[in-house]
Structure formats: structure tokens, C-alpha cells
N, C-alpha and C positions, 0 to 999 in steps of 0.2 A: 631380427638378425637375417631370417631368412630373406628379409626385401634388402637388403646392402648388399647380400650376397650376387640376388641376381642383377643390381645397379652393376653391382663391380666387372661381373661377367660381360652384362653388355659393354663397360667402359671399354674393357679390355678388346673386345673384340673391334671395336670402331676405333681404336686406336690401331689396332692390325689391318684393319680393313683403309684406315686414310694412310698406311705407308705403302700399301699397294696401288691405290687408286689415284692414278695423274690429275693436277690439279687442275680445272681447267685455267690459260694464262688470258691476258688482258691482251694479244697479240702478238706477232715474233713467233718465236722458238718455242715449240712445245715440252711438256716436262718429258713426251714419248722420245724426241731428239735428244736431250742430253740426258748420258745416265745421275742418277742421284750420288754416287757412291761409285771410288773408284774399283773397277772389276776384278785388280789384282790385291784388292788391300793395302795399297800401300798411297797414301797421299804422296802427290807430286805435280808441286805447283810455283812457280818463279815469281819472284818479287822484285820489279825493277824502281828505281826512286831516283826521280829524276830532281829539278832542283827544288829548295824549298824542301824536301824531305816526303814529295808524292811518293807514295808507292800505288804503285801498275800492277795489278796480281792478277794473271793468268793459271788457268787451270782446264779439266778437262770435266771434271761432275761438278756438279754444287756443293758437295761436301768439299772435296780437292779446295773450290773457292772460298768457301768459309774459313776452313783452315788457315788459307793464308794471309787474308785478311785478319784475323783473329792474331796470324802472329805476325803482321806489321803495324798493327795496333796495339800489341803489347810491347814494342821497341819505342814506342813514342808515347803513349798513355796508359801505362801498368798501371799506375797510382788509381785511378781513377777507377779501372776497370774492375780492379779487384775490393776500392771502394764500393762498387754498384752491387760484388757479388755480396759483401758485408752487408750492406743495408740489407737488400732482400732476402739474407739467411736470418735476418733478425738476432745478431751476433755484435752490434754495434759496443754495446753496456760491456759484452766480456771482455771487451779487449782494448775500448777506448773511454768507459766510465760512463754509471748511469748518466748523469747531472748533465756529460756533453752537449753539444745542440749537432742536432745536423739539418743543415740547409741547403737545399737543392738549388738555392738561387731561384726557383723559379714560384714554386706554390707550398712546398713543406718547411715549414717553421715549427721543427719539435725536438723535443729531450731528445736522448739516443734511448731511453726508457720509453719513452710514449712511441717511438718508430718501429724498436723494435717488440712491444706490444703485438702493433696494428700488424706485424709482419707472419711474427710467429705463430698470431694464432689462422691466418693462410693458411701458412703453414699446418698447425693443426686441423684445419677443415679440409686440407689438399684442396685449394681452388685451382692450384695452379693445373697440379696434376689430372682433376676432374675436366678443366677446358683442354687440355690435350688429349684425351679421351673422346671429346666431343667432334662429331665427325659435322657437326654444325658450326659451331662457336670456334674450334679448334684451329691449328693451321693444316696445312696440306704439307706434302710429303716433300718439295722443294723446300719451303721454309726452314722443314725441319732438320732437313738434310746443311742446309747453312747455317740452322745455329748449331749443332750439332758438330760438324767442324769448326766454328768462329771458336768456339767454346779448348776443344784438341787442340786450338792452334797457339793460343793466348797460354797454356797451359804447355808447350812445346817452349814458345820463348820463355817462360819461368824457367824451361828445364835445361834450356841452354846458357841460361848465364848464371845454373850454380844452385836455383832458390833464391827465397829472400833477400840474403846475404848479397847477391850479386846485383841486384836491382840497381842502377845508377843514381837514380830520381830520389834526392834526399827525402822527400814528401812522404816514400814508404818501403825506403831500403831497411832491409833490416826486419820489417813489420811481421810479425807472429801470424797475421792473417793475412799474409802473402800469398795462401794455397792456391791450390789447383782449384780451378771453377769446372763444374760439373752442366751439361745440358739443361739442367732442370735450374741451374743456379741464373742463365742467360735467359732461360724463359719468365722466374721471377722477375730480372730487370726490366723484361720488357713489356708483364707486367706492371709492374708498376712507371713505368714511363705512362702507360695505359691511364692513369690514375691521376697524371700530374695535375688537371684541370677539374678534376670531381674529389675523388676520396683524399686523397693527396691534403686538399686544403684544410681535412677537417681531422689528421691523425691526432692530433691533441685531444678535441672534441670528444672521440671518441675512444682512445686507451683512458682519460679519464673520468670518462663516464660515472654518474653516480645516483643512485635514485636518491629523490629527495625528504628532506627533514619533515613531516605530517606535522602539520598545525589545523586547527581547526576554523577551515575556509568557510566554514557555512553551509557545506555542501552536502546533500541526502544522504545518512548512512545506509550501509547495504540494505540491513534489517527494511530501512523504511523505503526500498527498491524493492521487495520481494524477495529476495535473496539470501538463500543462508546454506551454509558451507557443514554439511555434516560433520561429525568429529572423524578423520582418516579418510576425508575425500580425495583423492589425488586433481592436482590441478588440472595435467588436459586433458581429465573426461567433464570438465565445465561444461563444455558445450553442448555437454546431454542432461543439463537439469534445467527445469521450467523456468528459462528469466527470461523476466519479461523484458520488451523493448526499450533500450534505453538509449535510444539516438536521441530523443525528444527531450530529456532528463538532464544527462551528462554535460555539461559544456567545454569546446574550446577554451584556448588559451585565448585574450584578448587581449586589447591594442593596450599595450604600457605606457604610462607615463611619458619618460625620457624612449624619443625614439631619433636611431640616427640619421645623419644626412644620406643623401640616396650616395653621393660618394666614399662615405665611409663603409657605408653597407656591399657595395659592388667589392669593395676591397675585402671586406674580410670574407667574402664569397669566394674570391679569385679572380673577381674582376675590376682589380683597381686600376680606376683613370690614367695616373699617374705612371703603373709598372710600364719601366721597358719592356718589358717580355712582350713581343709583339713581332710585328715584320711589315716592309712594305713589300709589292711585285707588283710589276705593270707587265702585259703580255704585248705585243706590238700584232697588227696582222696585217696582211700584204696589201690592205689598201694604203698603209700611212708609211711602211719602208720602201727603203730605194729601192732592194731589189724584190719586192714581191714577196718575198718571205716571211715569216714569221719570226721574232726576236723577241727574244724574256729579260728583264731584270729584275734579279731577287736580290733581297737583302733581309733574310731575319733577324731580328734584334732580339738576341739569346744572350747567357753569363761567359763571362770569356774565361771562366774556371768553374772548376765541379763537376756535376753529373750532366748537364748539358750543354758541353763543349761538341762542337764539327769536328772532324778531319778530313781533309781530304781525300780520294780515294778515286781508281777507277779498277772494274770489273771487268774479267774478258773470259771468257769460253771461246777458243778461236772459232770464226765461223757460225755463229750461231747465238751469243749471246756480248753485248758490249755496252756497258753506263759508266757513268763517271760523274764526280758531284763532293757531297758532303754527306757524312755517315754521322749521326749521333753518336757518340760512345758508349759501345755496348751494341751498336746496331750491326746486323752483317750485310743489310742492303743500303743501297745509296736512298737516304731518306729526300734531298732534293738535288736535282741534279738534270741529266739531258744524253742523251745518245743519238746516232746519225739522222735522227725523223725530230724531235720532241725534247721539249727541256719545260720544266715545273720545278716551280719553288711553292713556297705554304705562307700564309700567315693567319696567326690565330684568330680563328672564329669566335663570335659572341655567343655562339648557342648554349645552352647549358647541358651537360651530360648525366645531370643527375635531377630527382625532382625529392625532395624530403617527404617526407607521410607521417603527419602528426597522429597521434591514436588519444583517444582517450582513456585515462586509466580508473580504475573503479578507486573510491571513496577510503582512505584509510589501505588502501594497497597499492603500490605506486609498479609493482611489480605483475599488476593483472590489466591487461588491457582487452579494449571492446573492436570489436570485429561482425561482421552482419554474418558470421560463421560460428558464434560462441565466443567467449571471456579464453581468452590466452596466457599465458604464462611468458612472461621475456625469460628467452634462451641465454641460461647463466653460464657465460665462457670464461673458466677461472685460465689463466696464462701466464705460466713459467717461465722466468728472464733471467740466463744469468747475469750478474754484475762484478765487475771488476773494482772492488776498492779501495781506496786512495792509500794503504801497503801492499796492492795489488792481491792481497788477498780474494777467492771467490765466493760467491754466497748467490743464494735463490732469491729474487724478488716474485710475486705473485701478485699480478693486475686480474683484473675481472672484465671482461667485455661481459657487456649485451647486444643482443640481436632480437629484433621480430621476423616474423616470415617474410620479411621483404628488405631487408639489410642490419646494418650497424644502429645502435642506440646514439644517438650524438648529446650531448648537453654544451650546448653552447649560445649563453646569453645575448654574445655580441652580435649577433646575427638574428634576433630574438628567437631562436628556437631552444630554449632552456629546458630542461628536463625538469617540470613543476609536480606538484599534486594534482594536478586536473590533467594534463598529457604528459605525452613524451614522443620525441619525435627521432625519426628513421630515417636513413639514405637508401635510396634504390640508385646505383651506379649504373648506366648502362654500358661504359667502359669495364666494367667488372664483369661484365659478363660477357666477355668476350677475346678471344689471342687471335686474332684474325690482321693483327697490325703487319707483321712482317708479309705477309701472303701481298696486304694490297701495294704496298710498296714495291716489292718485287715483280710484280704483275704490272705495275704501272710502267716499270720500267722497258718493262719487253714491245710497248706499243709502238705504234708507229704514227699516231695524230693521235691529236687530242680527243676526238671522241673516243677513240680506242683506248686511251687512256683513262675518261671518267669511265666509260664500261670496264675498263679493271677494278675502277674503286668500287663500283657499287655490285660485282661479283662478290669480291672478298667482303664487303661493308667494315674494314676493318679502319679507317682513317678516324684517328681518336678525338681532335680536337684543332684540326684545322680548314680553313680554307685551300682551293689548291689553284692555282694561275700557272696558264701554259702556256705556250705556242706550238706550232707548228711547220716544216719544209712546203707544206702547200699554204701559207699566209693565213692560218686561222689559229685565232687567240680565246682562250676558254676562261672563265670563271665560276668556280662551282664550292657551293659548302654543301660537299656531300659524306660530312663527315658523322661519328656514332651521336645521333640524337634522340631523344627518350619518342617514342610516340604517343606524345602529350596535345592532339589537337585541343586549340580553342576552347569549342563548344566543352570536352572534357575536363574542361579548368575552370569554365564555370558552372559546371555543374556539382565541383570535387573542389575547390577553392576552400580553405578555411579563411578563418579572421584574421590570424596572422598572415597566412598566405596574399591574402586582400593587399596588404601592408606591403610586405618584401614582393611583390609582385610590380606594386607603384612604385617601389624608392628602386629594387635593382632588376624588373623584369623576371624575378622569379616564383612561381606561383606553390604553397605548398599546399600539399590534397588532403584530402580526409582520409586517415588510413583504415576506419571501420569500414568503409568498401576497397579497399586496395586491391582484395580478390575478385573483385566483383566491378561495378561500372567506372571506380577509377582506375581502373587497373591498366597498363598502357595497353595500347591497341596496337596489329599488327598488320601491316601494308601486304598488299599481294605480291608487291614487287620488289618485299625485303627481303635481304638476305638472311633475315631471323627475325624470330619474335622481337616486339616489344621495340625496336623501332620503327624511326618513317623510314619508306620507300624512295627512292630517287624521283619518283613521280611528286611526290611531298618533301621537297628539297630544291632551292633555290643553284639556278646555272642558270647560262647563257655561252654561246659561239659567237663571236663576230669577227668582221673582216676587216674592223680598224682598231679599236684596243679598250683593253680594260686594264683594272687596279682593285688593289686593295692593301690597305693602312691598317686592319684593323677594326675599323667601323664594317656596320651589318651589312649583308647582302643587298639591300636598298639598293643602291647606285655606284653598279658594277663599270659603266658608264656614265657621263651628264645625260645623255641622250636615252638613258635608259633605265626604266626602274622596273624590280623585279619586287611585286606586292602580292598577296595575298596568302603568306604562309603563316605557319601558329606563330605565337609572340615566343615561344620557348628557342625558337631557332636567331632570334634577334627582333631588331624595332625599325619599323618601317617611317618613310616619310621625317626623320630622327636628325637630326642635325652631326653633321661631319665635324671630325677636329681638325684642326690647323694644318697636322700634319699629313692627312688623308687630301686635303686641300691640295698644299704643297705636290705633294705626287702629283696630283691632276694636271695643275701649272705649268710642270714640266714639260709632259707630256703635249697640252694644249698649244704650250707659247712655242716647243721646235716644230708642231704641227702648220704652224699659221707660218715658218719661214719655208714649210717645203715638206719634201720625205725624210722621214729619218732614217738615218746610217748609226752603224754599230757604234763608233765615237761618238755620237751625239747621245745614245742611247747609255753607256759607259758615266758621261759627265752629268746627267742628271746625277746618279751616285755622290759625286764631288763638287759638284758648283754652291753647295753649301748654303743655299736663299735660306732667308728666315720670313717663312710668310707670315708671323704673329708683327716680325718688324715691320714687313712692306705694309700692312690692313692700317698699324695704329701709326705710321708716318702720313698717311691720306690726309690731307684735309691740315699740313703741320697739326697734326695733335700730339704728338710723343714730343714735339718740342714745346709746344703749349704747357702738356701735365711737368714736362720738366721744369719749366720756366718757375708755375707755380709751388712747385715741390722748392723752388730757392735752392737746385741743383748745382748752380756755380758751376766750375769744368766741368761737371758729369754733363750738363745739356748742352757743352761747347763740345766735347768727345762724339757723343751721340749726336750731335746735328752732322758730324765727317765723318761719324763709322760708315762702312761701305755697304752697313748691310746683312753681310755675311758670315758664318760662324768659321771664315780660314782661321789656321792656323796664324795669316797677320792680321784678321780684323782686331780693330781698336772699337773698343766699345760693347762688344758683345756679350760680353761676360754681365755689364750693366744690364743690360734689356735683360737676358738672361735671370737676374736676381730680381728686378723688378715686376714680369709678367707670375714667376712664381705666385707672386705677391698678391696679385690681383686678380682673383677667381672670378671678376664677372664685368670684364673688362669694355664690353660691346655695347653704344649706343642703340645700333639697328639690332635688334634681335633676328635668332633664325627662322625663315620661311620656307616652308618644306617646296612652296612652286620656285623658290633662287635658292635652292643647297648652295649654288658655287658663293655665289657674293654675301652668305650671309651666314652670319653674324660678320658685322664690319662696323667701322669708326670709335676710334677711342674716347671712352668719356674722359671727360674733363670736371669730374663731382669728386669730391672729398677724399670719397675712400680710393677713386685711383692716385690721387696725387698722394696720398698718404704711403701707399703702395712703392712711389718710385722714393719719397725720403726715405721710407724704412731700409729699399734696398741701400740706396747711397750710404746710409750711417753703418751697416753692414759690413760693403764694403772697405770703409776706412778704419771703421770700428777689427778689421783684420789686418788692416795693413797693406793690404790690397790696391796697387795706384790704380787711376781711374782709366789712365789713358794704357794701359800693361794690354800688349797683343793677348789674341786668346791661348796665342801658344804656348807661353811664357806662363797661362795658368790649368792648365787641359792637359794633362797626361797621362800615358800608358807608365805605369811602375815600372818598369825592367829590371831585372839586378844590375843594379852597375850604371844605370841609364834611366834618365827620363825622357819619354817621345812624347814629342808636343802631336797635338792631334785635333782636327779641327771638328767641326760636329759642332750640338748640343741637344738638349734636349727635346722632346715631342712637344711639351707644354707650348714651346717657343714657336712651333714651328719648322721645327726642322726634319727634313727628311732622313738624312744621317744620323741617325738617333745614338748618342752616348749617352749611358748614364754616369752622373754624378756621384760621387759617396762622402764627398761632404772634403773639409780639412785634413789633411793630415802631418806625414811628419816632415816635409821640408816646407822652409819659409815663404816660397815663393807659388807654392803650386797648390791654386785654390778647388782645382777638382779633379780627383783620382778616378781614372776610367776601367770598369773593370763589367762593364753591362752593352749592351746594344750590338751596331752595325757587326755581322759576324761571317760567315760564309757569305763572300756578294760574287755574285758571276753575273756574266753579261754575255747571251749566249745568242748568235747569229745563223743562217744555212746559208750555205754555200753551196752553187752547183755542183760540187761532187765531194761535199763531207760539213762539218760544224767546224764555226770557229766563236773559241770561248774563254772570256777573259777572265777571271777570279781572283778575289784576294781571300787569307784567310785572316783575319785582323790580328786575331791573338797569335798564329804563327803555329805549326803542325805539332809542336811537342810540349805537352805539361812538362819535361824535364826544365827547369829552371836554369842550368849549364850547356844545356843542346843549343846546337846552332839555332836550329830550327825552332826555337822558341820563343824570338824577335825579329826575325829577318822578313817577317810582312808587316809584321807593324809597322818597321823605319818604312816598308815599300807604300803602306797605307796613310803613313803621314806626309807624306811625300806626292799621297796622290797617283802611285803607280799601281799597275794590274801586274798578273801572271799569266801568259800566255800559256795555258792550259796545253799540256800537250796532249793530244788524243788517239793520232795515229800512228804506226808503228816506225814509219820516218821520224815525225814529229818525238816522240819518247827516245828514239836514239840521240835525237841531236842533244835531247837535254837530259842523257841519262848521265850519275851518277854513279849507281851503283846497280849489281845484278845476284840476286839469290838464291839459287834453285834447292829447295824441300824435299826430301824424299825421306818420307817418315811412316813405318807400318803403323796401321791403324789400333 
């Protein structure tokens, strides 16, 4: 008791100590120049919303600014917000039924029981509370100061339209968990956005954890180990009785029977091939634009509803602090975005944030595992859910976690780490140990060139799970994945490798360690140049600057460039020399073939976005072989369609939707296989053997087998849902080759529209300098408002299928001309 006590004191105090102490920023404006918090207590801060439903929120401290972002995000996306506060109170069951699912769209696929499990018992450990406490891990005092008001301010709009009650948004008007969100409720969310790419994937795994059934494997009883348990031994003083070594003894888990293909495995890890969730950005730098300058194109391919939805947004402290971009939901800084120097967007990295640690468990006790420290005990976390039942009645459910000294118990076969009689295995998150996300974003923001901006990220080291692609007003383009990676070098993985590990290491690049040293030599190691324990340094993290341009689709930090490879990092950060996909291709092409006509200009740079190639089509039309496999397949129209489709996934191509169904089809389509010295050209030429022509009849009968005519533009089957409206929209998929990436979700309920969009292209700006300010074009796909009745809840989509931008407005000219509306706040704190 007495060591909690003093734990708590120091928390306490380093939590007083980081709201004194100025954070240091990534450039710009210091936290010493703006105060945190308004001087008179009373927030006051103006919301202007110009067309499309931007809001412009000016302020004079960082709280003033949170606030007001907080409550022009609650005028457009309550639903949502107050969703995120739901999940992370672990409140899901009371008030929307155990059995629910909730889906993030992106990596959580669990009950509302298993979610809020994994939430509550956070909650009981206070992790959140203990990393705000932490004057390491923790954020800084700006951070705190915007979510702090984002939080006042979202909970300001509840209070002006009534409560609940007044909510417009059919989605959660009315809704009993409509409340007020509390600072600590916004910091859950963002932990757990923290989470999305590591713990996130495995909240089933883990709320239903269970030790297993003892049967008799063969394996040495204690007795005939040495070992024997006196009668009222307590379990953790094991480690002070005579046992003898049993690393020699004990065995891993070993290679099973049925094992999956390396694509099934990536996926149920979180990195499936197939998921949209991704993003492309090319950075441009002043050797390849017209005017010398630096130019970005972002586009992530995020869910165009739920918990990782964009908004729109720009930030101003006059004088002193000014970005503008796309804010996640829930977030109070512009997560990708660009101010008068610098514009960066993200797209997800392959790294992995988390590394598992198998243990071994002793013989007939599935609950005592081995450690080169002594026999441990798993930490039994019994967790209290309520649940709402189906006559709305309440009642207690009680799950059980386990933990070992180095995270959560998982039992999860599909991914072969099942919790057996010989082990059991554990997550070390390194996302979890850390709220450092809002600091880097914020910081990033403040910069003025891209170096200045990777030195914000790796101050803060809070960048969770992406890549980050810049540019710059002096013509320099950056690429860097210097985001939270475990420090797992190499040489460490093969010395700390299990058998399984062996396995999931081949099939998805992930290596799982031996947890009897987890304390000891596999324990992650710590860089000089980190900004915390337990990961790599920026020194042990792949980047690059150059003065003509880079990209990224997605694939590993490999080849940030053609002309360029970046080798020699651990394989836990991604795979070197690895072959590119279609659509990381695609990007390149662009780029390469406006290169070869000249300099690029901001329109040229704009219509990569929309010119829609299908480079899976251009590779297998080489050589007529997609008319060849058609011919053979006894295609009839479909191979007279596809010999005059144009190509392209518009809105009028004819044919698209065929190639579309048939590349599905055929997972290993490439004559020439891939060579790591031609990334660009290779894999190329379609075969012409069995299983592809098989591929293009299955699509054909498919198609007709729905009704589906062959020759139907894609518009006419590719839409945004709208109430009241269907928008045709051109795109398709990554498989294909497409850069524009939509996902599909399959039939539904009108007769005519073969694929409902509701995944991919989502926040895209196209962002230029100008000798005396930015100019920056953006769409937002899905349209500024989850309200389903708001204007602004369609009006970029028609502008997106249509192929139009929004001319950003960024200056205080520019905002007038396209204001709207004007709101000034004056609310005591």
C-alpha cells in the first residue's frame, strides 16, 4: 500500500508539474506566446462556416480553441462523438445490449460485451489516467489545454439545443447516452484511436480469454521437475523456492497441422491485403513543379461513417498560430492538413505496434507461467459489465481478463496464438503505452518545412500508426515512417523467436518472442535518441528529403522513390526489396508519365486524383492478353465490351465493373514474376493458363447470374447511398489498380446498383505555395455532416462525382467571400 501511495504522489505531482511546464513545439509559435487558458475565464471564440459547412474557429488560448471546435463538431457530428465517448466509458451493453457488435470500420470487430470488457477494465487499471500523470508518456500542457476545451465545447452544443431531446441527427436524438463528455472521456478516445492498429484487433481475443481444458499431453509432471508446492504456499513467492531450470524441459507451442495462407494471417492480424483502410500521398518538390515549390496530394482511404470519419476544419490564434485540414472525430488538432509553409497527409504503415510474448505454462497449471525471474501467477482481472436486456431490464455480467507482466492474455487460434496447456501468449502494445498522439500532431502543425516537422514528430514520438508525406514553400518533399514502433531489432528476434513465432514471422512479417526472458534479453530495447523507452529512435526509422518527389500507397518504406531505396531496418518496421501492389504502381505512373511531359502544376497534380487508370487493366491488356483470357473464357459481349472499355474506372466507363469482378478472381495473375532490381515493371503479363481464364468465366456468370448487363457504365452500378439519392461515383477497387480507391460492400437493395460505397477516397486536398500564401483544393467525399437531413451531408459527394474540388478558403479575404455564417461563444468556464 505504501508503494501505491508513493506511485500516486509522484503521478500527481508530474501531472502539476507538465501543466506548468511549456511543451517544447516542432516550430512557429511557442506554448510561452499563446496563453493555454483564457485569463478572464470565460471562453470566447467565433465560428465562421463558410460553404460546404467549414467552420473557421478563431480563438485567443488553446482551450478558447478547443472549445470551439469541440462545439462546431458537435453541430455536425454529435452522433458520433458521443458514440466514441460510449465505447471508451465501456457503457456500450447498458444502453445498446450485450449481443450488439460494434464496428469501427477499421480494425474492431467485437460484441458491445467483449468492447466494453476490454474498456472497463482501463478503466479499472486507470491506464488512461496513469499516462496522464506521466510527464514522459503523457501529453504536454497545449494538448491538454484542447482537449480540455474540445470536450466544454461539444458538451456547450448538447446544452444549447436542449439535451438529448434536441439532437437533430435521427442516429442519436433522443439517446439516454447523449451526456456530457468529460476531459478524461476525450482522452479514452484517443486512446483508443491509439489502439486501432495493435490492441484494437484483438479485443475479442482478449475479453474472451480462457485457460484451457488439461488433458494429458505427455508432458513431465511437476513432481518429476523437482517441484512441489507446499500446502498454503502462496503463489508470488514461487520465485523463492529451489526450481530448477526449466527452459530446457518446458516446450513451445509448435507448428500445427492446418496452417493459414500468409493473406489470411496478415488479415486477421490487421493487415489484410485487401482492406481499404489505407491511403495514397505523393509529395511533389521544386525540382518537378512549375513554380519551384513544394505540392502534396493526399488522399486516405478511411470509412465514410462511424468512429473514423474527417471534418473539415481550420484553426486560428490570430497572429500566431493558423492550420487547416481534416480532424478525425474526436480529434481537436488537424490530423492531416497544411498551413502558409507545409502541408502532410499520412498513410498507413506496415510496421507492427505490437510484438506478442508466448510463455510457457507449467504442467497441469495453465495459470502459472515460466519466466527466467521465477513461476508467476497470471493476473486474474475479474470485470463488471452492465447489460441492458432485451425488456430493457439491468443486470451485472462478470468477464475475467488475464494479464502477465507485460500485457493482456490473448487466446486466439486464428492467428495461431491459442492459449494451450504448454503456453500462453501476451500482447506488449506499444501504442498503449503512450498519449503522446495529440502533442505530435499539434507540433507538427506549428512547423514551417518538413524537417521541422519530422523533428516535431519524433519530440513528441506520438505518431501511432502511420506514415507521413510532406512538402514544403522552399520545394522539399519528405517521407518518413517515424511512427510508435516496438524496438524489436533483428538480431533480438532471432535470438527471442519462438516456433510459432518462426511461422507468423514467414506467412505475415511478425515475429512472436519468448516471454521467459521478456524482462530480460528480449525485452525491447531503448534508442538514445527516443523519446521513451522501449522504442526505436528516429535514427532506427526509415525517411528520406528529396527535391523531386516521393509516395506512398501503403507498401513498406522500401521505395520512397524508383530511384530510391531505403534498406537496412528491422523487418518489424516492414519488408524490404518486397514487391509493390498495383495500386502503389498506379501512384507512381502518375507521377512519372506528367513528369516525362514537363513540370507539374497544381491541376495536373489535382487530376492524378480523378483520371481514374486502372493499371491492373493497362499490365493485362499488354501483349492483347485480357482479350486472349477473354476469348478463351467463351466471353461473347463481355470480350467485345472489354476490347472498347476505355480503361478507366469513370463514372462512363463501360466494362469496368467486368475486369473489376474478374481480377478479384484471380490471385495470381502475373506471367513475369516480381524482381526486386524492376519493382516498377514487375509483376507483368497476364497469363493465359486455366485458372485465369477460369477466373474471367466465373466473373462473367456472376455478373449475368445478378442481372447485371455487361455493357452498364460503372455509374449506373457504383454508388454513394444518400437518402433520397443515388451518386454514381467512379473509382474502384486497390486489387484492380486503382488509385481512387472505393470499397465495395457487395448487392444490395436497389436492382440496378451492383456496389454500395461506403469505404475508401475520403479527405483529398491538393495543396500548392504561392508567393505570398497556399492555395488548396479539397473534397470531403462523404460531405461535412453524419446528420442524414443536413445539407452538408451530400453536397461533396454530387461535387466528387462529378469530379469537382472545393476551393479551400484559408485567408481572412478568402473566408469572407465564402462565408456563410458567423458565431461568436462567450461562455464562462
Amino acid at each position: 500500500m505504501s508503494r501505491f501511495r508513493r506511485t500516486a504522489l509522484i503521478a500527481t505531482t508530474a501531472l502539476c508539474a507538465g501543466l506548468l511546464v511549456p511543451l517544447a513545439s516542432g516550430g512557429g509559435a511557442s506554448a510561452a506566446t499563446i496563453p493555454l487558458a483564457p485569463a478572464n475565464g470565460t471562453y470566447d471564440v467565433t465560428i465562421t462556416r463558410t460553404a460546404h459547412g467549414i467552420p473557421h474557429v478563431v480563438a485567443k488560448d488553446w482551450e478558447s480553441l478547443g472549445f470551439g471546435h469541440g462545439f462546431a463538431t458537435g453541430e455536425t457530428s454529435i452522433c458520433s462523438l458521443v458514440d466514441t465517448v460510449l465505447t471508451g466509458r465501456g457503457q456500450r451493453s447498458r444502453y445498446l445490449g450485450a449481443d450488439g457488435r460494434y464496428d469501427d470500420r477499421v480494425s474492431v470487430k467485437a460484441s458491445n460485451l467483449q468492447s466494453d470488457t476490454y474498456f472497463s477494465d482501463l478503466h479499472n487499471r486507470k491506464v488512461v489516467e496513469n499516462l496522464l500523470a506521466d510527464p514522459q508518456r503523457g501529453p504536454g500542457p497545449e494538448a491538454r489545454a484542447l482537449v480540455r476545451g474540445y470536450a466544454a465545447g461539444a458538451n456547450q452544443y448538447l446544452k444549447s439545443v436542449g439535451g438529448p431531446n434536441g439532437i437533430k441527427d435521427p442516429a442519436c436524438k433522443g439517446a439516454a447516452y447523449a451526456t456530457n463528455a468529460s476531459e478524461l472521456d476525450l482522452w479514452y478516445g484517443v486512446y483508443a484511436a491509439n489502439l486501432l492498429a495493435s490492441g484494437g484487433v484483438f479485443f475479442g481475443a482478449i475479453a474472451d480469454a480462457d485457460p484451457p481444458s488439461l488433458g494429458d499431453l505427455g508432458l513431465p509432471k511437476l513432481k518429476d521437475l523437482g517441484i512441489e508446492l507446499p500446502g498454503g504456499i502462496d503463489i508470488p513467492d514461487l520465485p523463492d523456492l529451489p526450481i530448477p531450470d526449466l527452459s530446457a524441459i518446458l516446450p513451445f507451442s509448435s507448428k500445427p497441422a492446418a496452417v493459414p495462407s500468409s493473406d489470411a494471417l496478415k488479415a486477421r492480424l490487421g493487415k489484410d491485403p485487401d482492406s481499404p483502410f489505407g491511403s495514397n500521398a505523393t509529395a511533389l518538390g521544386g525540382d518537378v513543379t512549375d513554380n519551384g515549390r513544394g505540392m502534396l496530394l493526399g488522399n486516405p482511404h478511411f470509412p465514410w461513417d462511424g468512429r473514423y470519419r474527417f471534418e473539415q476544419v481550420q484553426l486560428t490564434i490570430p497572429g500566431a498560430y493558423d492550420v487547416a485540414g481534416a480532424s478525425l472525430l474526436g480529434s481537436p488538432v488537424i490530423n492531416i492538413g497544411f498551413n502558409k509553409n507545409v502541408a502532410w497527409s499520412h498513410t498507413v504503415s506496415t510496421a507492427y505496434r505490437f510484438t506478442p510474448y508466448e510463455y510457457r505454462t507449467l504442467p497441469g497449471f495453465p495459470m502459472l507461467y515460466l519466466t527466467d525471474h521465477g513461476v508467476k501467477e497470471l493476473e486474474k482481472r475479474p470485470v463488471e459489465v452492465t447489460v441492458k436486456g432485451q425488456d430493457g431490464t439491468l443486470s451485472t455480467v462478470t468477464k475475467t481478463l488475464y494479464r502477465t507482466e507485460d500485457g493482456y492474455v490473448m487466446d486466439n487460434p486464428a492467428t495461431l496464438m491459442g492459449w494451450t496447456p504448454i503456453s500462453v501468449f501476451a500482447l506488449r502494445d506499444a501504442n498503449a503505452e503512450q498519449l503522446r498522439t495529440i502533442d505530435s500532431f499539434l507540433n507538427m502543425s506549428k512547423a514551417s518545412t518538413v524537417k521541422g516537422l519530422l523533428a516535431a514528430q519524433d519530440a513528441a514520438g506520438g505518431i501511432p500508426w502511420v506514415n507521413t508525406i510532406a512538402a514544403d514553400r522552399d520545394g522539399n518533399a519528405l517521407y518518413a515512417d517515424h511512427s510508435v514502433v516496438p524496438n524489436v531489432p533483428d538480431a533480438l528476434v532471432n535470438n527471442c523467436i519462438t516456433p510459432i513465432g518462426i511461422l507468423t514471422k514467414q506467412l505475415a512479417g511478425l515475429p512472436v518472442l519468448d516471454g521467459t526472458r521478456a524482462r530480460s534479453e528480449c525485452a525491447w530495447k531503448t534508442d538514445a535518441d527516443a523519446s521513451r523507452p522501449g522504442i526505436f529512435g528516429p535514427k532506427n526509422l526509415p525517411a528520406t528529403i528529396r527535391r523531386d518527389w516521393v509516395a506512398n500507397a501503403n507498401d513498406s518504406y522500401w521505395l520512397p522513390n524508383p530511384k530510391q531505396r531505403l534498406e537496412g531496418y528491422a523487418g518489424i518496421i516492414g519488408s524490404e526489396r518486397s514487391e509493390r501492389t498495383l495500386r502503389t504502381r498506379m501512384v507512381y505512373r502518375y507521377v512519372l508519365d506528367a513528369i516525362a511531359q514537363g513540370r507539374i502544376t497544381q491541376p495536373m497534380l489535382r487530376g492524378f486524383e480523378h483520371e481514374n487508370r486502372v493499371f491492373g487493366a493497362e499490365l493485362a491488356r499488354e501483349n492483347g492478353d485480357l482479350d486472349k483470357v477473354c476469348t478463351l473464357a467463351g466471353g461473347g459481349q463481355a470480350c467485345a465490351v472489354l476490347k472498347a472499355w476505355d480503361g478507366h474506372s469513370n463514372t462512363t466507363s463501360v466494362g469496368a465493373h467486368i475486369f473489376e469482378e474478374f481480377i478479384k478472381r484471380a490471385p495470381d495473375p502475373w506471367a513475369v514474376p516480381f524482381n526486386a532490381d524492376d519493382p516498377m515493371n514487375t509483376p507483368r503479363d497476364l497469363k493465359t493458363d486455366y485458372q485465369t481464364v477460369r477466373a474471367m468465366k466465373e466473373a462473367i456468370a456472376f455478373l449475368l447470374g445478378k442481372g447485371i448487363a455487361l455493357d452498364a457504365p460503372l455509374g449506373t452500378l457504383q454508388v454513394a447511398d444518400k437518402v433520397g439519392a443515388e451518386i454514381p461515383l467512379g473509382g474502384g477497387t486497390a486489387a484492380a489498380g486503382n488509385a481512387n480507391v472505393l470499397q465495395n460492400s457487395g448487392i444490395f437493395s436497389t436492382s440496378r446498383a451492383l456496389y454500395r460505397v461506403n469505404y475508401g477516397s475520403s479527405h483529398i486536398q491538393a495543396v500548392s505555395f504561392t508567393p505570398t500564401g497556399v492555395n488548396a483544393s479539397t473534397i470531403l467525399t462523404y460531405g461535412q455532416s453524419l446528420d442524414v437531413n443536413s445539407p452538408w451531408s451530400s453536397d461533396q459527394t454530387r461535387m466528387f462525382s462529378n469530379k469537382q474540388w472545393v476551393a479551400f478558403p484559408f485567408t481572412a479575404t478568402q473566408i469572407a467571400a465564402q462565408k456563410i455564417s458567423t458565431k461568436r461563444l462567450q461562455v464562462k468556464r
